[in-house]
VOVEXDO-9621 format. One record per residue (C-alpha): x, y, z; residue in three letters. Coordinates in steps of 0.05 Angstrom, whole numbers, padded with zeros to 5 digits, always signed. Each point is the difference from the previous one (the first is absolute). Layout:
BEGIN
{{X Y Z} ala}
...
//
This chain:
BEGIN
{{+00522 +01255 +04607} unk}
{{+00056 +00004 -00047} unk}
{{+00050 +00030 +00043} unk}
{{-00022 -00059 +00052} unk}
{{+00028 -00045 -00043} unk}
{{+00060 +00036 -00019} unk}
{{+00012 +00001 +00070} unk}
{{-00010 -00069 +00008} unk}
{{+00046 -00016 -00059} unk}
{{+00053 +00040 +00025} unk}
{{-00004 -00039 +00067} unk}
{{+00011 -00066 -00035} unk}
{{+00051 +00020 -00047} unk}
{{+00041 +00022 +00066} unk}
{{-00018 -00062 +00047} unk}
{{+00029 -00039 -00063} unk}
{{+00058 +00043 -00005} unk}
{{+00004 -00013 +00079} unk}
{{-00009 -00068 -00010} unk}
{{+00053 -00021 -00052} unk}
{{+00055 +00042 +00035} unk}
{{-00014 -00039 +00057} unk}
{{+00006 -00064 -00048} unk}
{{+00060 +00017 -00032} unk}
{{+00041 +00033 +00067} unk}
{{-00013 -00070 +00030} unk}
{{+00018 -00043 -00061} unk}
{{+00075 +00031 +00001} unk}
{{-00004 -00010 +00072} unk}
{{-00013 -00068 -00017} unk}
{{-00068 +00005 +00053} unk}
{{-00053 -00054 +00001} unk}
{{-00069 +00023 +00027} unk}
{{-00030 -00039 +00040} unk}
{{-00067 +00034 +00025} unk}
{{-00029 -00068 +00020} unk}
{{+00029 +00011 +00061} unk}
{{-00019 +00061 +00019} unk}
{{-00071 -00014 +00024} unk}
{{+00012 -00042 +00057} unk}
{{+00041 +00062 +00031} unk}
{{-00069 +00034 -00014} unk}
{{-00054 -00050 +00029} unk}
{{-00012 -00070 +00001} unk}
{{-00062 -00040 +00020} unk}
{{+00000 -00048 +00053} unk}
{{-00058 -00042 +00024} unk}
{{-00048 +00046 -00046} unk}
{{+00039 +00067 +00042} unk}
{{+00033 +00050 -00037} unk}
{{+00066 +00011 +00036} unk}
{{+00039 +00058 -00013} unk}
{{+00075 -00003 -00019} unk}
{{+00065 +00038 +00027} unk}
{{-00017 +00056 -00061} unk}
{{-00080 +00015 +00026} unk}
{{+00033 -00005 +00067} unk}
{{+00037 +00054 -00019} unk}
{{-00048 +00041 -00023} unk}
{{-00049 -00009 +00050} unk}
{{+00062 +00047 +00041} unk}
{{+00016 +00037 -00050} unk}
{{-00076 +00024 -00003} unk}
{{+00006 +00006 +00078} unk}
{{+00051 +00044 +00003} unk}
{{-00015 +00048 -00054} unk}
{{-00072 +00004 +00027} unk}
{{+00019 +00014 +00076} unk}
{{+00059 +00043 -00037} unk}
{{-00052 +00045 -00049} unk}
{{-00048 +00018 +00061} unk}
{{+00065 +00028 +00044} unk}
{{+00036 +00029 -00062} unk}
{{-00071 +00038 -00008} unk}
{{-00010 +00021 +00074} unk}
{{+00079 +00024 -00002} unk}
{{-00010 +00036 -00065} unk}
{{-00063 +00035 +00021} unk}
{{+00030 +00021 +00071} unk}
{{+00065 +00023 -00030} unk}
{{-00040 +00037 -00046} unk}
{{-00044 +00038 +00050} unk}
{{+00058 +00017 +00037} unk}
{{+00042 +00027 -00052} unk}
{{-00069 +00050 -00015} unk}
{{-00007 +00009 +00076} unk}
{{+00024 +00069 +00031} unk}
{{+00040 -00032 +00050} unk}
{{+00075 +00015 -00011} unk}
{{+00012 -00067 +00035} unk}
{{-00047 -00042 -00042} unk}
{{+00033 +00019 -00062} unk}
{{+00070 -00005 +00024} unk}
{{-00019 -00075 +00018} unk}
{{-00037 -00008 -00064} unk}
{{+00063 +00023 -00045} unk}
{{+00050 -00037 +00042} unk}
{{-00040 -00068 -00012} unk}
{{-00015 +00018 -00066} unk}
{{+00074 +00013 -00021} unk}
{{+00029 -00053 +00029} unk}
{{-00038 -00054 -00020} unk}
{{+00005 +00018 -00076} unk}
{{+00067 +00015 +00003} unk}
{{+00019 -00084 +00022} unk}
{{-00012 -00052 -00039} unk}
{{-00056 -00047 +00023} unk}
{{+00049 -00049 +00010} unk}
{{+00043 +00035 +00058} unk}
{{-00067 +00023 +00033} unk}
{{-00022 -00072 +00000} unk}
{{+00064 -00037 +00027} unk}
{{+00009 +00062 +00054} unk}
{{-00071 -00018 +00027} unk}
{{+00013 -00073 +00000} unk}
{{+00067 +00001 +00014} unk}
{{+00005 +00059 +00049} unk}
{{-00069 +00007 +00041} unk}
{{-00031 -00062 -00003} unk}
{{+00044 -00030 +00044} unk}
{{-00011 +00065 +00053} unk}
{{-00063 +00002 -00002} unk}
{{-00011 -00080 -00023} unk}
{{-00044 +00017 -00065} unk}
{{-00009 -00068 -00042} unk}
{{+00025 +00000 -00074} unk}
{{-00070 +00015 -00030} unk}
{{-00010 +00055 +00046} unk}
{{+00066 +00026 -00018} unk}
{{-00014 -00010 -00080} unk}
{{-00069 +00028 +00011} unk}
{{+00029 +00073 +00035} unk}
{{+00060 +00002 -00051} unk}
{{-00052 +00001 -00063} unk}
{{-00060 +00053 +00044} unk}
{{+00052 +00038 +00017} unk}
{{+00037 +00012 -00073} unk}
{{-00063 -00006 -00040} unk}
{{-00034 +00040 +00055} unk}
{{+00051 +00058 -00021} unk}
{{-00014 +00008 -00073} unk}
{{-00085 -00010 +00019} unk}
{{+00015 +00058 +00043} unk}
{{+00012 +00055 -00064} unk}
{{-00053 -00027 -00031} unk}
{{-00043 +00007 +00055} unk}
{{+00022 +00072 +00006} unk}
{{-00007 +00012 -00074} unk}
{{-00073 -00022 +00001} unk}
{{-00008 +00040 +00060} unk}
{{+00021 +00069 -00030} unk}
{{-00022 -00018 -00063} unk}
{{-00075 +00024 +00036} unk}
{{-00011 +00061 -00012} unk}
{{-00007 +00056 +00059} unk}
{{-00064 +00015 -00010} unk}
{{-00020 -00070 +00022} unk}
{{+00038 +00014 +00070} unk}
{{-00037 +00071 +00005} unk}
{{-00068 -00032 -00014} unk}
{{+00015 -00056 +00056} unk}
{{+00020 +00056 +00048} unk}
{{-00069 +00034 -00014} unk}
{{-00037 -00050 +00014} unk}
{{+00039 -00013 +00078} unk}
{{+00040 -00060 -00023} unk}
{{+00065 +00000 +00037} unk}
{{+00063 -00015 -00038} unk}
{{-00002 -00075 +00020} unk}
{{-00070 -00005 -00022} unk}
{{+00013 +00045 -00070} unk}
{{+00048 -00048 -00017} unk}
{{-00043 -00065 +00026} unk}
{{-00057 +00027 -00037} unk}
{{+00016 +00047 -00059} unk}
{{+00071 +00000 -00019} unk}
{{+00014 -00082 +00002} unk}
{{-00055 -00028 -00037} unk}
{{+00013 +00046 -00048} unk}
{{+00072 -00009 -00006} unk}
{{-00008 -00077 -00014} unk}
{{-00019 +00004 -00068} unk}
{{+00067 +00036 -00012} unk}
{{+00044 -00039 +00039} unk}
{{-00034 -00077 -00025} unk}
{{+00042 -00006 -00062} unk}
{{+00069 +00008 +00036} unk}
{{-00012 -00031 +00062} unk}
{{-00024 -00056 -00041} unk}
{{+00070 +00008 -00040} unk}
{{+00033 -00006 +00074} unk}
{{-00035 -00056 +00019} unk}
{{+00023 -00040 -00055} unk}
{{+00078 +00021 +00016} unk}
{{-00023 -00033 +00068} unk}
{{-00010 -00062 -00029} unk}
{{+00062 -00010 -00037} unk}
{{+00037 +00029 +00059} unk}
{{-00027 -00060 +00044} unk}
{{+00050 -00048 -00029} unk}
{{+00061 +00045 +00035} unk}
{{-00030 -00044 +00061} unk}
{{+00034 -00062 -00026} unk}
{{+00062 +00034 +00023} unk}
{{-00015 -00014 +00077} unk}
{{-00024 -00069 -00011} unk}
{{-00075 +00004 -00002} unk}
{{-00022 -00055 -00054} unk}
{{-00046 +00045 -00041} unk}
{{-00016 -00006 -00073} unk}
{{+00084 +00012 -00023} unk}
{{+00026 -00042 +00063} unk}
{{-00042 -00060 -00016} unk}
{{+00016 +00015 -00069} unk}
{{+00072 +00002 +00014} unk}
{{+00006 -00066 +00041} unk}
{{-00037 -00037 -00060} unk}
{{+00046 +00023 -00048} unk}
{{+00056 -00012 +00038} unk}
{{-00022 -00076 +00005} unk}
{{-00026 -00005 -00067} unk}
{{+00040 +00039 -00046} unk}
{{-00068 +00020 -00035} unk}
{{+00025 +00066 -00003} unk}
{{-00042 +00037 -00059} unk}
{{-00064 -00035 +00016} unk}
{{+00002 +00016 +00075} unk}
{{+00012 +00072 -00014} unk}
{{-00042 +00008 -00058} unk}
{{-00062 -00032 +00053} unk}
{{+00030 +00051 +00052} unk}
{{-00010 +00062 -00050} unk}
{{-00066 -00021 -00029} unk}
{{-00025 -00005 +00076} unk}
{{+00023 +00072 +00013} unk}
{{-00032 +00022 -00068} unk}
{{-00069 -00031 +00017} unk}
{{+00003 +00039 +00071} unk}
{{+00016 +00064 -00024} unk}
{{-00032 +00000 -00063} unk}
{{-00064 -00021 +00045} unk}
{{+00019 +00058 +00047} unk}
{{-00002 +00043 -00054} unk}
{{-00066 -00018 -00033} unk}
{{-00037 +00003 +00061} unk}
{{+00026 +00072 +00018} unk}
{{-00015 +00022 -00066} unk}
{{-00076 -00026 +00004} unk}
{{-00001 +00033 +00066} unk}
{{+00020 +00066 -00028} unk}
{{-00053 -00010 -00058} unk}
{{-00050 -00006 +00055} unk}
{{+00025 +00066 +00041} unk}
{{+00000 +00038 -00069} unk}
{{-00073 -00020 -00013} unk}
{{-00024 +00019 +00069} unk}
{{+00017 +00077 -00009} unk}
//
């Protein structure tokens, strides 16, 4: 209980800290805060409706895209994976190839050469193109951890499955990824969050998520510390949410065996 509220005290004592740097950056800046205004980029309500701003507009994409985004980046990462561990020669030289390049590029090249370069061949739409650009880097780095989580099994497991008549699609279906998951959770979880914050490279090819719409406010407004301090705190809530819930579900997992 004690070191509860130690903890606690040391939380306040920073968001203070926090707090009056913020103050006194702004005072020699001469800044005036004005976070009255803020809200109605939020919601308003209108004829009893609550109608959401150009900043829950933005998020609404945002969410979008790194949820159609996290489901690709895991089906890449998992096929990547499987292929690097596959005995196909051809598999793996595919596997390395994609896994090489993409982490050697910045994000930012990968996602103006999709938008830029083969949307217009093959007439992909800006979120498609924002959408491939984050599966496909994220995808890489889920790939190793995949694979990590995979070996980390150990043989036995694999011998035991073979026993038993399971083929290798059905050992791995069966035995070797359900098992795996507990091992792989935590970092996928951490990659998943890098998703998120990598979403607002979007803005760069003019989709109005969560740091477009914040951008065109600011621009008109000049509220420049309060926009982007409502802009952080929404990325903080999602992954810190993110975060929580993955760590109840691997509470859960660890009580079930």
């Amino acid at each position: 209980m004690r070191r509860r509220v130690a903890d606690g005290l040391k939380f306040a004592l920073l968001a203070a800290l926090i707090v009056w740097l913020m103050v006194r950056s702004t005072e020699g800046l001469g800044y005036h805060w004005q976070w009255f205004r803020v809200q109605r980029f939020l919601f308003s309500v209108a004829d009893g409706r609550l109608v959401p701003g150009p900043l829950l507009q933005g998020v609404v994409v945002t969410f979008q895209i790194t949820a159609v985004s996290l489901v690709l980046a895991l089906t890449f990462g998992l096929v990547t994976a499987l292929m690097r561990l596959s005995d196909s020669l051809v598999a793996r030289l595919v596997a390395r190839a994609y896994l090489e390049l993409i982490r050697n590029t910045p994000l930012l090249v990968q996602l103006f050469f999709i938008y830029f370069v083969l949307s217009p061949v093959f007439e992909i739409s800006a979120f498609a193109s924002a959408v491939l650009a984050l599966s496909l880097f994220e995808g890489a780095y889920a790939s190793e951890i995949f694979r990590a989580g995979i070996q980390s099994i150990h043989r036995t497991q694999w011998e035991a499955a073979f026993s038993l008549g399971l083929g290798t699609w059905g050992t791995y279906r069966l035995v070797i990824l359900p098992q795996a998951v507990r091992h792989i959770l935590p970092p996928l979880t951490g990659q998943a969050v890098s998703l998120v914050k990598d979403s607002a490279l979007v803005s760069t090819i003019a989709i109005y998520d969560l740091t477009m719409q914040a951008q065109a406010i600011v621009s008109e407004t000049y509220l420049v510390f309060e926009i982007w301090f409502s802009v952080a705190a929404v990325y903080l809530a999602a992954t810190l949410s993110l975060s929580i819930t993955v760590a109840f579900m691997e509470k859960r997992l660890k009580a079930r065996c």
